[in-house]
C-alpha positions as CSV (number, residue, x, y, z in Angstrom):
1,X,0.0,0.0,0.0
2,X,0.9,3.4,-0.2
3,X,1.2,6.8,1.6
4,X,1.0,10.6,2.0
5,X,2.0,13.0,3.7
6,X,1.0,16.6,2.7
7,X,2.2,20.1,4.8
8,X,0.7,23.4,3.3
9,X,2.1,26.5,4.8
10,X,-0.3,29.7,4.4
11,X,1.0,33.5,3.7
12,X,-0.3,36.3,3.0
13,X,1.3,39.0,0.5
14,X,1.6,42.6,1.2
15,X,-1.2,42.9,-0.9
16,X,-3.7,40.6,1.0
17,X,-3.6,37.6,-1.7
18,X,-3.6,34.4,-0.2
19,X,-0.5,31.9,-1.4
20,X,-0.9,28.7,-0.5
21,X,2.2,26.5,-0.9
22,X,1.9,22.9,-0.8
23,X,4.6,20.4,0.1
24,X,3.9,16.5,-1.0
25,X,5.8,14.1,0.3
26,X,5.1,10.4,-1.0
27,X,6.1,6.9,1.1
28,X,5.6,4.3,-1.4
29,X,5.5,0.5,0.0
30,X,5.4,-2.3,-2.0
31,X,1.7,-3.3,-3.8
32,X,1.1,-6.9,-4.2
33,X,-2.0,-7.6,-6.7
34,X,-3.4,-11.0,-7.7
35,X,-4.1,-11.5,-11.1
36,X,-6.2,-14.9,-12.7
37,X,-4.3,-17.1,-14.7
38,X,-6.1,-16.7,-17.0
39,X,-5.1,-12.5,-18.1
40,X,-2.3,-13.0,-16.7
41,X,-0.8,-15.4,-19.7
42,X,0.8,-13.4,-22.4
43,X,-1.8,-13.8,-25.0
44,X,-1.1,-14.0,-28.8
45,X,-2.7,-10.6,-30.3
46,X,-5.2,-10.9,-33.4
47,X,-5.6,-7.6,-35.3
48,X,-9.1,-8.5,-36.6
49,X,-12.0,-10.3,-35.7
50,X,-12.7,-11.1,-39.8
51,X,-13.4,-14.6,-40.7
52,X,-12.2,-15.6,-43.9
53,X,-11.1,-19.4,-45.2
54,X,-7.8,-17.8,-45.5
55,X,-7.4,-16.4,-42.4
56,X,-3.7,-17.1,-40.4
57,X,-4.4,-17.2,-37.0
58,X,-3.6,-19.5,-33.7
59,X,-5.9,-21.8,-33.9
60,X,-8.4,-23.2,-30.6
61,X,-6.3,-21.1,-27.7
62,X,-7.2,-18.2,-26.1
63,X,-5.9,-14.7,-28.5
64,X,-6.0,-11.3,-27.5
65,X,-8.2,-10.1,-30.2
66,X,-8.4,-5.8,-30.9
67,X,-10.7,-5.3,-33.5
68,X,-11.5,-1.8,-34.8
69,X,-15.0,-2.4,-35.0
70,X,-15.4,-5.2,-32.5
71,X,-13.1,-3.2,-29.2
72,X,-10.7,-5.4,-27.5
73,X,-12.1,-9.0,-26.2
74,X,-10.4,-12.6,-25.5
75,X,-11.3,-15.3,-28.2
76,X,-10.9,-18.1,-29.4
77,X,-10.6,-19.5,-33.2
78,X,-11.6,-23.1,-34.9
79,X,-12.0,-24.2,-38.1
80,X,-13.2,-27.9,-39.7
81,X,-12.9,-28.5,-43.3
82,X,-14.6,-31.7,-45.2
83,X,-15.8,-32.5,-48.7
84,X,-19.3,-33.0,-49.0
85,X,-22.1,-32.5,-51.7
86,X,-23.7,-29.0,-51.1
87,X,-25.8,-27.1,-53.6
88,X,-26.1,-30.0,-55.9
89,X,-22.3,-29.7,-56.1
90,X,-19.2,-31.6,-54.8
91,X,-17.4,-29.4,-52.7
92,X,-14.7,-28.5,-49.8
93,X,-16.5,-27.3,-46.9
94,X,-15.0,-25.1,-44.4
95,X,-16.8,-24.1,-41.3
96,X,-14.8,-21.1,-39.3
97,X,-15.7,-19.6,-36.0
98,X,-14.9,-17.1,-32.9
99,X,-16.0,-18.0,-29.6
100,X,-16.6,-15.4,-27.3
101,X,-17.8,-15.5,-23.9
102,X,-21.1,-14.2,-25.0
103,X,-21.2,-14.8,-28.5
104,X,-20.1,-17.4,-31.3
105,X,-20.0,-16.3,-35.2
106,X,-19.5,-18.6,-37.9
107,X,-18.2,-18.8,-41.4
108,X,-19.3,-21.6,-43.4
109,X,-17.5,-21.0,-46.6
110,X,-17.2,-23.4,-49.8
111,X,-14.9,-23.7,-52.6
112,X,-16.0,-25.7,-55.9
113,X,-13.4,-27.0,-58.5
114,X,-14.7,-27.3,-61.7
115,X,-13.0,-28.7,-64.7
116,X,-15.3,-28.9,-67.0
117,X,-15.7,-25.6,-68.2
118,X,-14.2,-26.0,-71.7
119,X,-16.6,-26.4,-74.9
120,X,-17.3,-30.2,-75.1
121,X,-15.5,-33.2,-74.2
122,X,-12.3,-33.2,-76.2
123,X,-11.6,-29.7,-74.4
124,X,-12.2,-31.4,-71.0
125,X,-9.7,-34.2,-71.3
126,X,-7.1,-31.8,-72.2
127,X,-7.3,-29.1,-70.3
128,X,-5.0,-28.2,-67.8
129,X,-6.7,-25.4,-65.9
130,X,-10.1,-25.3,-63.8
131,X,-12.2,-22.9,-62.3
132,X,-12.7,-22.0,-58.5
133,X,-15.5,-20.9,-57.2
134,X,-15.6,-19.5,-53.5
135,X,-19.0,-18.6,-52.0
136,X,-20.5,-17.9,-48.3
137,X,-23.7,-19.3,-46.6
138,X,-25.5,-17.2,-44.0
139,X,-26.6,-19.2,-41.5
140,X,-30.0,-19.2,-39.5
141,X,-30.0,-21.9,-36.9
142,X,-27.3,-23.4,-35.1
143,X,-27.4,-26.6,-33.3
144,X,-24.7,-27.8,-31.1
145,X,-24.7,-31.1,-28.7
146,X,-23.1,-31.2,-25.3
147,X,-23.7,-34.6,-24.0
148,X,-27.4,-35.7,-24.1
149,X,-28.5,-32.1,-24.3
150,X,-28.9,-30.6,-27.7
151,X,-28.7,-26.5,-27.5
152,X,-30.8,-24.6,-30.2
153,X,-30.0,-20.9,-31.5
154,X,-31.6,-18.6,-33.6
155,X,-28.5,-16.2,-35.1
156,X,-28.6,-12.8,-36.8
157,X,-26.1,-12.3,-39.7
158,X,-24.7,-15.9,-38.9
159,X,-23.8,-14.5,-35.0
160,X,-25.1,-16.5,-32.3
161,X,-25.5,-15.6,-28.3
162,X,-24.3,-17.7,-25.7
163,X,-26.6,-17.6,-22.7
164,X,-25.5,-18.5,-19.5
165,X,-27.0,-21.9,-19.4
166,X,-24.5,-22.8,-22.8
167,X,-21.8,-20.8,-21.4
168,X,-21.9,-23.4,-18.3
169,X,-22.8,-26.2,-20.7
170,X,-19.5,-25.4,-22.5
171,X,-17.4,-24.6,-20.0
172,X,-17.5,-28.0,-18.2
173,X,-18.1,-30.3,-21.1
174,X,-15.3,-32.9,-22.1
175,X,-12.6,-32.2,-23.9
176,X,-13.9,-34.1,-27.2
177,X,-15.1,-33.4,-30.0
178,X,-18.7,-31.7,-30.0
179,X,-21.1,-32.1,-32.6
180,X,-23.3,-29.0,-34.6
181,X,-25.3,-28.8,-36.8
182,X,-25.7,-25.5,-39.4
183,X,-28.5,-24.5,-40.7
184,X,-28.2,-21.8,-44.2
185,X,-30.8,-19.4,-44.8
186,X,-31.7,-21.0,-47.6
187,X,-32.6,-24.5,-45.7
188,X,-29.5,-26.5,-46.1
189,X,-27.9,-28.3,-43.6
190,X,-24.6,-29.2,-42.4
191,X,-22.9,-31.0,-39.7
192,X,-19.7,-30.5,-38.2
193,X,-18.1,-30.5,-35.5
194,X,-15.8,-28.4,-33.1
195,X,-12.7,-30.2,-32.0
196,X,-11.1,-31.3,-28.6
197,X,-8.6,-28.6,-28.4
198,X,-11.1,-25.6,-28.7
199,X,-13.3,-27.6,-26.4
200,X,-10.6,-27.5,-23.7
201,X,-10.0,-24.2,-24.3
202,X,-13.6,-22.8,-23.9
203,X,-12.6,-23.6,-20.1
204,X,-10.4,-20.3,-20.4
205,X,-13.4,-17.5,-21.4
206,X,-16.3,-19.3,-20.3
């Protein structure tokens, strides 16, 4: 803890002004404070909160994340990828998202390859190049199962909240892999799942 000391000596001028001097003098002890574990780690810093496929990022710890549109928060990033038919077309499915202790976003992003762009068949078998196409879903409903009990949310702009009876859901489940389920605005459906390491981490903001 700390201390001070303070003398103020009073004069008076010839002219009747008041001067008040003022003499500080400060003891300073030594101030012991407990931080958590938790803020106290040095945390890896993350200069956005954007989800892209792309994105380079520590993946399913705990990151220090300033966003200029989001403020300053602790997060934590995962991502799944699969191929799977979506969209009446074979694809690579990525699912990313930011966990938050009071919100979860998602990305659920999906490239297609296609090879058969060229003007009949002879073009097709010797072709070299393909086309990429990259697309977004927004999704409506998310889904996710802890255990027995299955937790339904409605999202806005593919954001979802986390209540307090999720958070607590989360925070003590397992560290395995936990199922969802997406639901797009458009009414297809994907399942996915979040894995063990972010799991174990949701123990850190939740």
């Amino acid at each position: 803890m700390s201390s001070i000391s303070l003398n103020c000596v009073f004069r008076r001028s010839l002219k009747r002004q008041a001067v008040k001097l003022c003499f500080a003098s400060l003891a300073i002890a030594t101030v012991y404070i407990s931080i958590p574990s938790a803020i106290s780690q040095e945390l890896p810093i993350v200069r956005s909160a954007a989800l892209d496929p792309g994105i380079d990022v520590p993946w399913s710890q705990p990151v220090r994340i300033i966003d200029p549109f989001e403020g300053e928060y602790v997060g934590i990033f995962d991502k799944n990828f699969f191929y799977r038919r979506i969209l009446n077309t074979n694809a690579r499915i990525q699912v990313v998202s930011l966990w938050r202790n009071d919100s979860v976003r998602f990305l659920l992003a999906y490239s297609d390859r296609d090879c058969n762009f060229g003007h009949g068949w002879f073009d097709h078998r010797i072709s070299r190049d393909c086309l990429t196409a990259n697309a977004a879903l927004g999704i409506a409903n998310l889904y996710i199962k802890v255990g027995d009990r299955v937790f339904q949310l409605e999202g806005d702009n593919s954001r979802f909240r986390v209540k307090p009876d999720l958070a607590s859901a989360l925070k003590n489940s397992p560290s395995e892999n936990i199922g969802i389920r997406l639901v797009t605005e458009s009414g297809e459906i994907v399942d996915s799942e979040i894995g063990k390491s972010t799991v174990a981490a949701w123990k850190e903001i939740y």
